[in-house]
MARDOSE-13368 format. One record per atom (N, C-alpha, C): residue in three letters; atom name; x, y, z. Coordinates in nm, 2 decimals. Layout:
// MARDOSE-13368
resn:name:u:v:w
ALA:CA:X:Y:Z .
...
END
This chain:
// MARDOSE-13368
resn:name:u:v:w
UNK:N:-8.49:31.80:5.55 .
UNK:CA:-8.37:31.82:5.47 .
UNK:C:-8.39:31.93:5.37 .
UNK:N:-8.27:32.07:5.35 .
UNK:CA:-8.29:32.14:5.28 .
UNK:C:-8.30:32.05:5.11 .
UNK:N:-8.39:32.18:5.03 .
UNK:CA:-8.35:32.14:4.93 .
UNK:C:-8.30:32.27:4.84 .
UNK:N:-8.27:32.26:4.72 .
UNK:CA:-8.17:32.35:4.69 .
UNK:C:-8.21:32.35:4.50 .
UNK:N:-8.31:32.46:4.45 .
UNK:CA:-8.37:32.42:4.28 .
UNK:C:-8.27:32.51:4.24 .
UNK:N:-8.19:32.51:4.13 .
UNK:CA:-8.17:32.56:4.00 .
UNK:C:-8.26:32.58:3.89 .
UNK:N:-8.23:32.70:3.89 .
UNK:CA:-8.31:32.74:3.82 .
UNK:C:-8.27:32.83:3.66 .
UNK:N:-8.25:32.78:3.56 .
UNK:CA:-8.33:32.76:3.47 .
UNK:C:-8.35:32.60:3.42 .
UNK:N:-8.21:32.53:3.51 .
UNK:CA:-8.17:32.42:3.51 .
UNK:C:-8.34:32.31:3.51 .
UNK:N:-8.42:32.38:3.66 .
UNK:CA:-8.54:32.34:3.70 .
UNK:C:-8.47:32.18:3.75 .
UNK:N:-8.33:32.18:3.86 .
UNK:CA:-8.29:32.09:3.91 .
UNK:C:-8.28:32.09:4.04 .
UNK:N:-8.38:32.02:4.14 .
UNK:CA:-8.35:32.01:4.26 .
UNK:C:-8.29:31.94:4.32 .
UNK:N:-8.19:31.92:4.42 .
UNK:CA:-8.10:31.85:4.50 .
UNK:C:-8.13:31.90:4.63 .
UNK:N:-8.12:31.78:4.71 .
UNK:CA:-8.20:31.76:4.83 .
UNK:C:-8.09:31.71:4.92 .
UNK:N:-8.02:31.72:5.07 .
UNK:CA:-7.91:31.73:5.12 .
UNK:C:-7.90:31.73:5.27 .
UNK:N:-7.89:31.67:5.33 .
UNK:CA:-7.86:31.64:5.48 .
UNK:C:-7.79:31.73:5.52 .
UNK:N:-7.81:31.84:5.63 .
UNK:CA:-7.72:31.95:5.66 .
UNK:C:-7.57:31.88:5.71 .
UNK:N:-7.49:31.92:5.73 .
UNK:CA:-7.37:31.94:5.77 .
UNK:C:-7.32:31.78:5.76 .
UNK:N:-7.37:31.70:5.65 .
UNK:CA:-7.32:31.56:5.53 .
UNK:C:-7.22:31.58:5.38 .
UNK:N:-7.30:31.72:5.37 .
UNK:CA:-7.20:31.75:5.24 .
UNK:C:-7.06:31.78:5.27 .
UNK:N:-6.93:31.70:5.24 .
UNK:CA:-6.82:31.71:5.24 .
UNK:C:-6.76:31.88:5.15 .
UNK:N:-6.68:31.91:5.27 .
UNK:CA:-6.68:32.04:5.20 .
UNK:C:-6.58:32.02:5.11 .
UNK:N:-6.63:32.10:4.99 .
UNK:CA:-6.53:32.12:4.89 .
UNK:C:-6.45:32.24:4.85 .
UNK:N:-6.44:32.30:4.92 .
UNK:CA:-6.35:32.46:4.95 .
UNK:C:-6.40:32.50:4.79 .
UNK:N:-6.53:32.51:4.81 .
UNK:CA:-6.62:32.60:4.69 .
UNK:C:-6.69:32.72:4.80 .
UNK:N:-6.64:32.85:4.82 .
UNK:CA:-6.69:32.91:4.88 .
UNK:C:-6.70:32.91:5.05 .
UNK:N:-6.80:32.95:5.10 .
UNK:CA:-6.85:32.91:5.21 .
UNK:C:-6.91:32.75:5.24 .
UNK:N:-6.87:32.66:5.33 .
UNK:CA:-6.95:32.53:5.35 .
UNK:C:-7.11:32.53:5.34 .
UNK:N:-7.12:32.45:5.26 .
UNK:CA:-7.30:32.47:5.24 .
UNK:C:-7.34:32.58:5.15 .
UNK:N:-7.30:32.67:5.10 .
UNK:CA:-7.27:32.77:5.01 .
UNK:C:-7.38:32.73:4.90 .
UNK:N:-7.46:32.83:4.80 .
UNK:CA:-7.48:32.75:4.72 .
UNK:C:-7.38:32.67:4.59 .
UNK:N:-7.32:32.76:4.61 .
UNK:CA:-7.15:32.72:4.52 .
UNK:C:-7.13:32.57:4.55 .
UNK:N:-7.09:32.57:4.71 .
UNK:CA:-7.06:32.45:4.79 .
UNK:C:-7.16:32.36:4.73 .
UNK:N:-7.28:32.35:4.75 .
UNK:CA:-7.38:32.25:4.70 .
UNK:C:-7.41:32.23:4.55 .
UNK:N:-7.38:32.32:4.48 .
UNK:CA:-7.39:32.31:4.30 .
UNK:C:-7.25:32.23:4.31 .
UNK:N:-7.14:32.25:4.34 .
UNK:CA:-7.02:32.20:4.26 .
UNK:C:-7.06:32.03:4.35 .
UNK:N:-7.09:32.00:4.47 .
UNK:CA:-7.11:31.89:4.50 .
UNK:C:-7.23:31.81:4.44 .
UNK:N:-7.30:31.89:4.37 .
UNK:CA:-7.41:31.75:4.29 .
UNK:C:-7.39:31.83:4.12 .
UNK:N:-7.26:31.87:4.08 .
UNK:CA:-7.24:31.86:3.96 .
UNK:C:-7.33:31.96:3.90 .
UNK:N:-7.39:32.10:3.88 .
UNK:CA:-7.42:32.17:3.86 .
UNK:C:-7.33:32.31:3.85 .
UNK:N:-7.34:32.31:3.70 .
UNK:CA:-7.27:32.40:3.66 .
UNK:C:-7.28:32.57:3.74 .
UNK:N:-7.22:32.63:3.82 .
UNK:CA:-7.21:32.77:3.86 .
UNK:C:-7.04:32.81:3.82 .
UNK:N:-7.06:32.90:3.77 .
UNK:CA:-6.92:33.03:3.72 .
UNK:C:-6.85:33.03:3.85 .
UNK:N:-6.71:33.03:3.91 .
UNK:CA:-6.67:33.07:4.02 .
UNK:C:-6.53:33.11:4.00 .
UNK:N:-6.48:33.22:3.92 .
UNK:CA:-6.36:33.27:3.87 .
UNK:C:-6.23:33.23:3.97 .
UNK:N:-6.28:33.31:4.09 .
UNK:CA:-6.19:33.34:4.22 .
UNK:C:-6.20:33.24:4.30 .
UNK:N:-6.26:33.14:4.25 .
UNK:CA:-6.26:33.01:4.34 .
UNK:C:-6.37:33.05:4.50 .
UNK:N:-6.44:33.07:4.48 .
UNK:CA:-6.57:33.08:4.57 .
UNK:C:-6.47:33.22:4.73 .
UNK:N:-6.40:33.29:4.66 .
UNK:CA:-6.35:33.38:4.81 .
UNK:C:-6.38:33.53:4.79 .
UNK:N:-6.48:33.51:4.76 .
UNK:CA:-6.56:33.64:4.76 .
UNK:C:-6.47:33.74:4.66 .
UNK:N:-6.43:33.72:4.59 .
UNK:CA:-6.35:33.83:4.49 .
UNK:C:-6.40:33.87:4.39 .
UNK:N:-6.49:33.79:4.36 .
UNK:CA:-6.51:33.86:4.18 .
UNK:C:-6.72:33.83:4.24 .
UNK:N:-6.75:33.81:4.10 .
UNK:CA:-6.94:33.81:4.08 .
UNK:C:-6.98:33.72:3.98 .
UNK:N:-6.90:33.62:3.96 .
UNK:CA:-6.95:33.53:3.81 .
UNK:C:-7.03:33.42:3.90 .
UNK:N:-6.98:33.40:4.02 .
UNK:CA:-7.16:33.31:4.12 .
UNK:C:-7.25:33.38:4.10 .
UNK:N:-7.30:33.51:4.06 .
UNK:CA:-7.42:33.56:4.10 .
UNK:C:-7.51:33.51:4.09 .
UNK:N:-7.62:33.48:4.17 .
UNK:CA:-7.78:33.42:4.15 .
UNK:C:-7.85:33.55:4.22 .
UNK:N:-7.98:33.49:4.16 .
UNK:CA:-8.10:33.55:4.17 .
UNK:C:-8.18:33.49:4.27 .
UNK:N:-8.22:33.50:4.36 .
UNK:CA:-8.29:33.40:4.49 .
UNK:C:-8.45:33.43:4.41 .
UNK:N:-8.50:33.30:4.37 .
UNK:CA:-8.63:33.32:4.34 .
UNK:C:-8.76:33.32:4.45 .
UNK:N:-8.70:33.23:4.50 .
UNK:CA:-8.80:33.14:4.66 .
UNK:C:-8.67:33.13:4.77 .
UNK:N:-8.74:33.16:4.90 .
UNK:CA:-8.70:33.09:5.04 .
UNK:C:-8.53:33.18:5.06 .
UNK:N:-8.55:33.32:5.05 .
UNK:CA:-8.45:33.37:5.09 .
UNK:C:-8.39:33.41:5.24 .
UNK:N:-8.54:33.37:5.35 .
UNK:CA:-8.50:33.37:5.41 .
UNK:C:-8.46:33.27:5.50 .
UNK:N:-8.43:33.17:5.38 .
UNK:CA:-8.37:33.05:5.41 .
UNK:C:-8.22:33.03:5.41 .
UNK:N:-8.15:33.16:5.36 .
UNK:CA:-8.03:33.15:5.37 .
UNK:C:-7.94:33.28:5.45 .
UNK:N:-7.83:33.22:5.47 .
UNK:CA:-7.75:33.30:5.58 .
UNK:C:-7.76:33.47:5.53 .
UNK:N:-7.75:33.58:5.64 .
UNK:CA:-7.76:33.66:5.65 .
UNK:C:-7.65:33.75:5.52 .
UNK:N:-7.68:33.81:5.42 .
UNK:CA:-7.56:33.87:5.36 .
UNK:C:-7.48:33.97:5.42 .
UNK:N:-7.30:33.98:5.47 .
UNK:CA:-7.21:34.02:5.54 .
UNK:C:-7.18:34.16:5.42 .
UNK:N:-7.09:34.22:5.51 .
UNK:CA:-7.04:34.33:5.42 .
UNK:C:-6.98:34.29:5.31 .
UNK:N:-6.91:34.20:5.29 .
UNK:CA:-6.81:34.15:5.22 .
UNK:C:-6.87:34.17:5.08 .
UNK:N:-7.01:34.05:5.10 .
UNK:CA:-7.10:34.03:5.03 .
UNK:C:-7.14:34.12:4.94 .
UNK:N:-7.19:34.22:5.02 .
UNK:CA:-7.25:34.32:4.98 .
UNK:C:-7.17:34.44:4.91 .
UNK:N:-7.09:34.47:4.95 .
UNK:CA:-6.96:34.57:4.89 .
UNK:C:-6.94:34.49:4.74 .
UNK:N:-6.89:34.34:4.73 .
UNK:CA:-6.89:34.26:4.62 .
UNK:C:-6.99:34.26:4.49 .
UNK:N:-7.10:34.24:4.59 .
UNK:CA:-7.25:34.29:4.46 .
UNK:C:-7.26:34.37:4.40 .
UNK:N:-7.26:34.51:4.46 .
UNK:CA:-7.21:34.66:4.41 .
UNK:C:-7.18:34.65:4.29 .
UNK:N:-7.04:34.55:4.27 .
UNK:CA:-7.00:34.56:4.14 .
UNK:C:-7.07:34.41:4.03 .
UNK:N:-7.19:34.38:4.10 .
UNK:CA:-7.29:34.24:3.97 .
UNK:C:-7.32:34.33:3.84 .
UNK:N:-7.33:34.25:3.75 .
UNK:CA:-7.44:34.31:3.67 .
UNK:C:-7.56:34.25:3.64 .
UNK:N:-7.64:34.30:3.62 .
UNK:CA:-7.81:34.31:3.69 .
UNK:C:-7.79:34.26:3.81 .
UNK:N:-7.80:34.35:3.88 .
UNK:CA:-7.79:34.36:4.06 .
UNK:C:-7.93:34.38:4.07 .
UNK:N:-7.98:34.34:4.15 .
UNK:CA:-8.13:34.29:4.22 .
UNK:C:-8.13:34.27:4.35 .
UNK:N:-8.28:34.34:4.41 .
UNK:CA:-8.33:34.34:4.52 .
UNK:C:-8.30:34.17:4.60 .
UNK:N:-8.28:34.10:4.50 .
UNK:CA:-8.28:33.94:4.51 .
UNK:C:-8.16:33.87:4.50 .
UNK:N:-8.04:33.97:4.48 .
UNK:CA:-7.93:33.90:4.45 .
UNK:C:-7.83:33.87:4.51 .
UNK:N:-7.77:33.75:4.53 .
UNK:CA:-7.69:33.67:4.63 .
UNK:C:-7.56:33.67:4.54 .
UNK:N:-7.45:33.64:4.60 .
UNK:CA:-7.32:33.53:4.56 .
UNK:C:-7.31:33.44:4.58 .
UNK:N:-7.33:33.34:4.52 .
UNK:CA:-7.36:33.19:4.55 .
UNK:C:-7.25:33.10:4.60 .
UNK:N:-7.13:33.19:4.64 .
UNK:CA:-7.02:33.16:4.73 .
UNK:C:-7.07:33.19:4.86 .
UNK:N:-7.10:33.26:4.91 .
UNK:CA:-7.14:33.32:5.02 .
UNK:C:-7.25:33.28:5.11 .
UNK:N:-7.38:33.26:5.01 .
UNK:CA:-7.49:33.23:5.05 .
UNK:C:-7.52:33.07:5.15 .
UNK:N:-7.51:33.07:5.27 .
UNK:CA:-7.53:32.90:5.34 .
UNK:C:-7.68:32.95:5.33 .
UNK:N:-7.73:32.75:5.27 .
UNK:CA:-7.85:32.71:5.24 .
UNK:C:-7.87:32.67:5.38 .
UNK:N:-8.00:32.70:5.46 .
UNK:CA:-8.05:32.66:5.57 .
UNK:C:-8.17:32.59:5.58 .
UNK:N:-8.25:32.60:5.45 .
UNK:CA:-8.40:32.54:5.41 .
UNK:C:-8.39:32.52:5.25 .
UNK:N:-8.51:32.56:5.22 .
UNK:CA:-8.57:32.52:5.08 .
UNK:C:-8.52:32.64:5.04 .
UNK:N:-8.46:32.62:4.92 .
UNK:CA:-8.47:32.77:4.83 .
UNK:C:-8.46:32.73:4.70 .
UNK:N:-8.50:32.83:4.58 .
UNK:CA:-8.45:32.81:4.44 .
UNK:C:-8.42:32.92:4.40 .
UNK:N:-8.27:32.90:4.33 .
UNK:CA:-8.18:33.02:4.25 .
UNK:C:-8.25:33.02:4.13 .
UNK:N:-8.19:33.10:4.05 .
UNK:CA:-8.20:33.16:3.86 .
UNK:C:-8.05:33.16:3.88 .
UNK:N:-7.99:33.08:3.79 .
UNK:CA:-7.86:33.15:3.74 .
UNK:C:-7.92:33.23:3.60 .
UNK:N:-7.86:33.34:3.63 .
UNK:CA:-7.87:33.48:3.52 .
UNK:C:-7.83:33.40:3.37 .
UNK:N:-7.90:33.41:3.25 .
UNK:CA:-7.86:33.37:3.18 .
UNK:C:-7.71:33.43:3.10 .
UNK:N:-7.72:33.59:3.14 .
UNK:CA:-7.55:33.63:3.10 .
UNK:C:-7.47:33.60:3.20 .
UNK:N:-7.51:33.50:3.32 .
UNK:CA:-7.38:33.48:3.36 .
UNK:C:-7.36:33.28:3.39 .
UNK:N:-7.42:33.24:3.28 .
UNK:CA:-7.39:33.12:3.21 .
UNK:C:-7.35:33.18:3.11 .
UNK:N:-7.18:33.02:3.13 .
UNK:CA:-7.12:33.00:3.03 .
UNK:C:-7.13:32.95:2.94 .
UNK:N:-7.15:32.93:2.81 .
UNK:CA:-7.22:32.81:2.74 .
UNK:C:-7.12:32.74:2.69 .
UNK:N:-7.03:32.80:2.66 .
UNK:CA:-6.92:32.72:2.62 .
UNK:C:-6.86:32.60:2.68 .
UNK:N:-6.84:32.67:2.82 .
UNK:CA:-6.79:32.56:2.89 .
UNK:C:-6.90:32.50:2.95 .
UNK:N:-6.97:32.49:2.97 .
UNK:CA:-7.11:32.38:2.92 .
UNK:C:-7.09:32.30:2.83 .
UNK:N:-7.04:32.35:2.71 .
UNK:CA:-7.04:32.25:2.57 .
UNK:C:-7.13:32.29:2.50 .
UNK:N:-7.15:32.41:2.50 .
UNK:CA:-7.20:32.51:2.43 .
UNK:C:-7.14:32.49:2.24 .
UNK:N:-7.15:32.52:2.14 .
UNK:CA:-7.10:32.55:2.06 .
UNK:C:-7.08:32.69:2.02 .
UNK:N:-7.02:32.76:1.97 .
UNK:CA:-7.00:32.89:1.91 .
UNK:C:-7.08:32.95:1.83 .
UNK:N:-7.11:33.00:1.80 .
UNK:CA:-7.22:33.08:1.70 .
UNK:C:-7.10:33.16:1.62 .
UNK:N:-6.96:33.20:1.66 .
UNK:CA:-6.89:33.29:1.61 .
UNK:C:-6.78:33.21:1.50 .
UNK:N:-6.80:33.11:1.50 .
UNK:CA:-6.73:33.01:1.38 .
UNK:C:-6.61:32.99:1.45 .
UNK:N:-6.52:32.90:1.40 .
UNK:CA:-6.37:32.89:1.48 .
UNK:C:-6.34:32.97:1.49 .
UNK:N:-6.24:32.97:1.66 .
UNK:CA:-6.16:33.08:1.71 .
UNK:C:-5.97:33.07:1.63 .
UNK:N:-5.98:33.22:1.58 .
UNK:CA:-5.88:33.22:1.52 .
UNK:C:-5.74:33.20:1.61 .
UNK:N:-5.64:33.14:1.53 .
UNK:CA:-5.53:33.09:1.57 .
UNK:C:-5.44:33.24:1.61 .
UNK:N:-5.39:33.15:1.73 .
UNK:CA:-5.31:33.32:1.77 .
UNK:C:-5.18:33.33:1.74 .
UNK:N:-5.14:33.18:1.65 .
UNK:CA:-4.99:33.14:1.61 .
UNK:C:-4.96:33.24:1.51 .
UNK:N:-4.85:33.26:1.54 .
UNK:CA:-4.80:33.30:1.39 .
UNK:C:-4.80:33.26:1.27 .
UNK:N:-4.86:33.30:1.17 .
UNK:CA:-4.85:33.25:1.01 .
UNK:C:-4.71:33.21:0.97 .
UNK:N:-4.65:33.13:0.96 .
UNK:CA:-4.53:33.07:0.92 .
UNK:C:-4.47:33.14:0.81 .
UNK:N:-4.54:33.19:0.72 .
UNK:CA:-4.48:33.25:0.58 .
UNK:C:-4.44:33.39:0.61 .
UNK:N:-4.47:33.48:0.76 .
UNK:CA:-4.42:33.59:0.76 .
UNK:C:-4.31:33.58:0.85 .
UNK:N:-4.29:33.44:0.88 .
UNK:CA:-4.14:33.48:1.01 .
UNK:C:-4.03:33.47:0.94 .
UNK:N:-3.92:33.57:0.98 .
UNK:CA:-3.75:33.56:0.87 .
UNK:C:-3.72:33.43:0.87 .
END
C-alpha cells in the first residue's frame, strides 16, 4: 500500500490504491486528491485543474513513484515560485508508491490554518459613518 509523508507536517497516510473515493481534488489519487481526503492542509486556488501553483510541492523521496509530469504540468510550473529540479503540482501528481512532499513554507497558508496575524487586526473596509452626507 502506497504511502504518502507530508512534510513539514512529518504526517504519513497510508492508502489502498484505487479505495480512495475521488474527491474532484485534482487528478484521482493526486497528491491534492490524497491530502484533502485525510484532512491535510494543501493551497488549491483553481480547485486542483491545473490553472494556478498554490499545490506546489517539493518531492523529497520516491519521485519515481509518481505519474509522469504532462505538458500541462510543466508549462504551469514555469510560472511556481521557487521552482525546483523537484517540483510537482500536487494536483497533477498520481501517487503510485511511497513518497514524501515539503509543502514550501511560502506556500502555506497560516491563516487559514488558524494562524494568527502578526499584522494586528485587519482594518475595516466600511465606511466610517461620520464622513457619509
Amino acid at each position: 500500500m502506497p504511502k504518502l509523508t507530508f512534510l513539514p507536517e512529518n504526517k504519513t497516510v497510508e492508502f489502498e490504491s484505487g479505495t480512495i473515493p475521488y474527491g474532484d481534488h485534482g487528478k484521482p489519487e493526486s497528491i491534492l486528491d490524497i491530502a484533502m481526503h485525510f484532512n491535510v492542509h494543501l493551497e488549491h486556488a483553481c480547485g486542483g485543474s491545473c490553472a494556478c501553483t498554490t499545490c506546489h510541492v517539493i518531492v523529497v523521496e520516491g519521485d519515481k513513484n509518481l505519474s509522469e509530469a504532462d505538458d500541462d504540468e510543466l508549462d504551469r510550473l514555469d510560472m511556481a515560485a521557487g521552482l525546483t529540479l523537484r517540483s510537482r503540482l500536487g494536483c497533477q501528481a498520481v501517487v503510485r508508491g511511497d513518497v514524501a512532499i515539503e509543502i514550501p513554507s511560502w506556500n502555506r497558508n497560516y491563516i487559514s490554518e488558524g494562524g494568527v496575524s502578526t499584522l494586528g487586526p485587519r482594518p475595516s473596509l466600511s465606511p466610517d459613518p461620520s464622513h457619509l452626507p
